[in-house]
N, C-alpha and C positions, 0 to 999 in steps of 0.2 A: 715411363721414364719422365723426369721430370727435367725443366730446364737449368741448367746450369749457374749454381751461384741462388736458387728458388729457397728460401724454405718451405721445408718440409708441414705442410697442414697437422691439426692433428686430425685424428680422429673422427671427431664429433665435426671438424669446419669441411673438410677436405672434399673437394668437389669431384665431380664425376668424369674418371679420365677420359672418356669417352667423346664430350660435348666441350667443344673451344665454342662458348657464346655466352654473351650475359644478359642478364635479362634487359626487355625492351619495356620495360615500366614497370612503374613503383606503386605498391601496395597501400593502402592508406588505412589507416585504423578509425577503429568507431569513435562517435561522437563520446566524449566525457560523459559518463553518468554525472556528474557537478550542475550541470546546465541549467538554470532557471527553464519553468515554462517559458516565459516570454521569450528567452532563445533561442527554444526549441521551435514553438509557434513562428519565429522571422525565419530559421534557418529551412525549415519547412514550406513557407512560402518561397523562402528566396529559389531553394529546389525546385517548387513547382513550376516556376517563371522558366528558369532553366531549358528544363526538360521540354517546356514549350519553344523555346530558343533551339534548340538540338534536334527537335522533331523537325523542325523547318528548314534545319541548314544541310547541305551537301553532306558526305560520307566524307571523311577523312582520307587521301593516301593509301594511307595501311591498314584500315576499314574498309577500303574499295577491294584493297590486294586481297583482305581475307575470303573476303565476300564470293569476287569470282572464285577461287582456291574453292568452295564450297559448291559452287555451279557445278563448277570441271566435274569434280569428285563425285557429284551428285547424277549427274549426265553418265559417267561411266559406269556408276553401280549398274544402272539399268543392262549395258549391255555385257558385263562381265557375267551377268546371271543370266543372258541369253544365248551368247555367241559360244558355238561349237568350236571355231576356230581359234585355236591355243595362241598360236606361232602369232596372226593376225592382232591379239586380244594383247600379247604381252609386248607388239610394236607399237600400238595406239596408247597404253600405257605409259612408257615413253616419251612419244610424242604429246601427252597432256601433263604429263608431270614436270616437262621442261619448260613448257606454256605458263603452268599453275607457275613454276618458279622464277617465271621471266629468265630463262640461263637459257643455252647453245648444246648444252651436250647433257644427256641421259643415257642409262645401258640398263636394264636387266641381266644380271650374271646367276646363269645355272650353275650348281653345285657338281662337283663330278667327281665322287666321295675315293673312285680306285685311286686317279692321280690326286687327290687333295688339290684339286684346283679349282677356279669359277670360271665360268664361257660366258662370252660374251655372245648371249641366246638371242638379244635384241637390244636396239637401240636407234637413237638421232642423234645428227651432228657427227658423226664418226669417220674419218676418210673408207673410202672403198676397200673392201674386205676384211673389214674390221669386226664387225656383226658374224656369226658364228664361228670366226678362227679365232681371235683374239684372247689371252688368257691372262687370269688375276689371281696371283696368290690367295692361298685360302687360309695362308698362317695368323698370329693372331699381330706380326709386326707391318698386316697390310691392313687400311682404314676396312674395305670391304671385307676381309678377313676375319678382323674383328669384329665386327657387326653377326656376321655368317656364326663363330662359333661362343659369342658370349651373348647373343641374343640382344644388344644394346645397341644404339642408333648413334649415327658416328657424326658429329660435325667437323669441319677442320675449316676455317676461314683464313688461314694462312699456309697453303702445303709450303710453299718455298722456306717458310723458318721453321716445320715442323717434326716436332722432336719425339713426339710418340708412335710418330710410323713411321716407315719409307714409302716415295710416292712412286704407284707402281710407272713404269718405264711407260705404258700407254697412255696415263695423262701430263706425263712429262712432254712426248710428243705431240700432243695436243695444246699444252701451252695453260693446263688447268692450277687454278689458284686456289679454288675452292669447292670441298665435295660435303655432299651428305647424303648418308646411305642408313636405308631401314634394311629390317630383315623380312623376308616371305617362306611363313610356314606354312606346311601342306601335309595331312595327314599325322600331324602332331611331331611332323620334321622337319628342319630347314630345308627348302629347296634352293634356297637363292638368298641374293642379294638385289634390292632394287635403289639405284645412286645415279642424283642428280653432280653435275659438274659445271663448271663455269670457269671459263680465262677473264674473265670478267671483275675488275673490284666489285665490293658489295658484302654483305655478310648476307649468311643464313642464319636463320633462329630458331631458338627453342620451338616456338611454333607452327614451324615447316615441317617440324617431325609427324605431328597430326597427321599433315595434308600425304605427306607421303607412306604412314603407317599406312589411310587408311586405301589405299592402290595397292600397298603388297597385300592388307588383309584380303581385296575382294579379288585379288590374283591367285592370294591360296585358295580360296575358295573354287575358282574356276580352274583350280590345279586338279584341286580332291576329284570334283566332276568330273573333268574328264579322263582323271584317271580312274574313275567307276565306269563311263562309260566304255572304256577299252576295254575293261574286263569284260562286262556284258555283252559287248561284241565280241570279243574273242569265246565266251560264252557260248553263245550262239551258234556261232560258227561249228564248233565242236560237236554242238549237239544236232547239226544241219547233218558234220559228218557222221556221227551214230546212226544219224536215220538213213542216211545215203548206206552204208556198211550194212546196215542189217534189212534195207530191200535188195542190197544185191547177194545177200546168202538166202536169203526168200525167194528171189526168183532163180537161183540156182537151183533151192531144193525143189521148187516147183517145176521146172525144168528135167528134174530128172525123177519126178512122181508124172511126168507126161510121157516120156519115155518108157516108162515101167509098162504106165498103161498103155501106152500104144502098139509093145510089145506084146501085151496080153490079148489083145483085141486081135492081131494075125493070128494066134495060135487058137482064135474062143474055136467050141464047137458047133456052135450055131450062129448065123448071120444075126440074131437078136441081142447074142450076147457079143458078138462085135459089134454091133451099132450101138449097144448102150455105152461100154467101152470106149467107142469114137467119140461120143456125144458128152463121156467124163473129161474126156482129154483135153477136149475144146475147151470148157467149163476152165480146166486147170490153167491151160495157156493165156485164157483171157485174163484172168489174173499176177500169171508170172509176166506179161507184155507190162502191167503196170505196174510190179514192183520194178520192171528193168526201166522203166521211167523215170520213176521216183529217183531213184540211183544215180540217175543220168543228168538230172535236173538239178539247178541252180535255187529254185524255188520249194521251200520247205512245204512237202503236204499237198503239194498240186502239181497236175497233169497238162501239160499241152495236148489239148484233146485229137486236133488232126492228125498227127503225130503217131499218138496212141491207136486209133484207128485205123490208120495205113498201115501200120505196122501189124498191125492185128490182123489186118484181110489177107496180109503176107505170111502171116503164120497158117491162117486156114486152109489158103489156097493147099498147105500140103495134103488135106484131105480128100480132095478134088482133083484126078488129074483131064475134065473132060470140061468141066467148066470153070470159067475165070471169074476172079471175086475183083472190082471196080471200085477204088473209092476216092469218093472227091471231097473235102471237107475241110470248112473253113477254119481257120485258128480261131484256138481261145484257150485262154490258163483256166483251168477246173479244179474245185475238189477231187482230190484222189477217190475219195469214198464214192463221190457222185458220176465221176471216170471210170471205176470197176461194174458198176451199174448199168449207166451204159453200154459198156464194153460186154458186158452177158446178155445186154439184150442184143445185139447185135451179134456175137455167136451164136445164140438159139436161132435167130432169124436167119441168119448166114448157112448156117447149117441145115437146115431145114429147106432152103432153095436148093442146095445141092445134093440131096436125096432126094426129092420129089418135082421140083423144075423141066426138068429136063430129062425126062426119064430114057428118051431112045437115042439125044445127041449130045454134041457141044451148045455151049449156053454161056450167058453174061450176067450174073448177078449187079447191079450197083449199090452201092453205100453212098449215100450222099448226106453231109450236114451242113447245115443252110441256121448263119448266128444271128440272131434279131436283135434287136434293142431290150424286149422285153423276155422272148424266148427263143429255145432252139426246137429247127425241126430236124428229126432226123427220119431217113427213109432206106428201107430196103426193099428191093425192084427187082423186078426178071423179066422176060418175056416168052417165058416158057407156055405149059399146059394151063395153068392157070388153079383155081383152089378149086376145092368140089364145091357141088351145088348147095347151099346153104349153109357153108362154113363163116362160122362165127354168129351164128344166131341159133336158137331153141336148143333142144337135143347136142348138136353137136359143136357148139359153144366150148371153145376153150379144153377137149377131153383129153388131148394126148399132154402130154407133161412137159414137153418145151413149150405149147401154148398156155400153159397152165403156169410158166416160168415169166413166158413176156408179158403176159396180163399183171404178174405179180409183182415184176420189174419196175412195169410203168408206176404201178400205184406207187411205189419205192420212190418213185422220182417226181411227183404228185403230177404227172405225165397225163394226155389223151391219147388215146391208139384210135386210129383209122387204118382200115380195111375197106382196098378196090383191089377188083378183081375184072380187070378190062384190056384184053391181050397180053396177062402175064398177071402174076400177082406183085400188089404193092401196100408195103406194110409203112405207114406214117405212125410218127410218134412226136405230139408238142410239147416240148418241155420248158415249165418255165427256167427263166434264169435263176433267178432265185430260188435255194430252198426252202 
């Protein structure tokens, strides 16, 4: 719209509706090719002189103004490409671009494309609850409006006589004379609008548009970001639950492949072929104890180890109804893989107390893990009959096949196995932390 009684530009002169400002200095043209040397040679000296004169003297005003405008901007790059915090990042912005433009009032206005409106996402100088209720037309007859859907940055140094927009009702309340708004793209789309205001006389200039493009630029920028990283986190997340979902049909089916066998092992015809039977079953539950972990767990891929082992001595126990399986064991988060490992070596050990311990009473197994700085000890104990006479050395080293599993275990675990045998038997296993 143009003002009333104005002619009309043409063409080729017709300035940019967008920008009420005229330029703050004049352009000079080059020296006359005409010029004698000797003109050239004084005008070149006189220069030099100059330049010595200007190096020495103070910064100008609007030299100075520019100058910090360039700090601020320069100061903020750093943390827009550091800082996680959106909501934080697009307040501080704000609050430096009101700074940069010596004014009282600034807003960040998000886009909010079902209503065609912009929110007032952030801001300073604003009365109280104005910051995330407040809203601005997104048409193209509002200053921020315009900016929003013609991508062109808006000066207005006069709202009260102005004729190309209406001034939204929220800086009429505010008592604003003059705005200037960039646009902030994100993703190759408008997000927003970022606009300084002032009740203030004063003009803004052509030159402001720099200072404030380059805060929406590195605003979009910190837009894009974190809206990648939401993805990836949401990502994530999703893929936590896949593994949570498919250890808990794991330890279901393994669940009921221990049932299967545990049913087969009452019916074997010979005590060998129920004990192998019992001895599969354990095998299988040790495993399904830690997928119903994994399931259970917050943490992708790892075991709360005490946890896993209590729970585990609780399972065994049902094989036993004449002696009690003990377990005391300190916390710690573990690989899952380096947790099922474990967890076998302690059912072969667990089991094997409970057939051979105690062969004529009641009895106490214990589990005990003990977490070090550098390693874990783990121990399984009785105080039964005790091992035979030169188990674990010569000849009968390691022959039956659950000893032949813990010996194999440890190495898995790059583990030491000790064996005492001093009022009961006591199987030690060092492991380090690390694999």
């Amino acid at each position: 719209m143009r003002e009333k009684g104005r002619r009309e530009d043409s063409p080729a002169t017709k300035p940019d509706p967008a920008i009420d400002a005229t330029a703050s200095h004049i352009e000079r043209g080059p020296t006359e090719r005409g010029a004698t040397e000797h003109g050239a040679d004084k005008t070149a000296g006189d220069a030099s002189t100059m330049a010595d004169s200007l190096a020495d003297a103070a910064p100008t005003p609007l030299v100075q103004y520019r100058l910090t405008q360039q700090a601020i901007l320069s100061d903020f790059g750093l943390e827009a490409l550091q800082s996680r915090d959106l909501d934080g990042l697009l307040q501080k912005s704000c609050a430096l671009c009101a700074q940069g433009m010596q004014a009282r009032l600034a807003k960040a206005l998000r886009y909010e494309a079902e209503a065609d409106v912009l929110v007032v996402a952030a801001g300073v100088g604003w009365n109280p609850g104005t910051v995330g209720v407040a809203r601005v037309g997104a048409d193209l007859a509002s200053p921020a409006g315009f900016a929003l859907k013609t991508g062109k940055p808006v000066i207005s140094n006069h709202l009260e006589n102005e004729e190309r927009f209406r001034t939204p009702a929220l800086m009429v309340e505010h008592g604003v004379k003059r705005a200037i708004n960039v646009l902030i793209m994100a993703n190759d789309l408008p997000w927003g609008v970022l606009e300084v205001d002032s009740p203030d006389e004063g003009r803004f200039e052509v030159a402001d548009i720099a200072f404030m493009q380059g805060f929406a630029n590195l605003l979009g920028v910190a837009i894009e970001r974190h809206r990648a990283e939401e993805k990836l986190v949401a990502a994530i997340e999703h893929q936590k639950l896949l593994v949570r979902e498919t250890s808990h049909r794991v330890k279901n089916s393994l669940t009921m492949v221990y049932s299967l066998l545990h049913l087969q092992a009452r019916s074997a015809a010979s005590d060998e072929v129920t004990n192998a039977l019992d001895e599969a079953a354990a095998r299988v539950v040790t495993i399904a104890e830690a997928h119903d972990q994994l399931w259970r767990t917050s943490t992708s891929g790892s075991i709360e180890l005490s946890t896993y082992l209590c729970d585990l001595c609780r399972r065994l126990q049902a094989q036993s109804a004449r002696v009690d399986a003990v377990c005391e064991a300190e916390q710690l988060i573990i690989d899952a893989d380096r947790a099922i490992t474990i967890g076998l070596l302690v059912t072969e050990l667990v089991t094997n107390a409970f057939k051979y311990a105690y062969p004529g009473g009641d009895g106490v197994v214990r589990v005990a893990l003990m977490v070090g700085t550098a390693e874990l000890v783990l121990s399984v104990s009785d105080q039964g009959v005790g091992l035979p006479e030169g188990f674990g050395t010569g000849a009968r080293a390691g022959t039956s096949l659950g000893m032949k599993m813990v010996r194999s275990l440890t190495q898995q675990l790059n583990g030491q196995l000790q064996v005492e045998n001093d009022g009961g038997a006591c199987f030690t296993v060092r492991i380090p932390r690390r694999a």
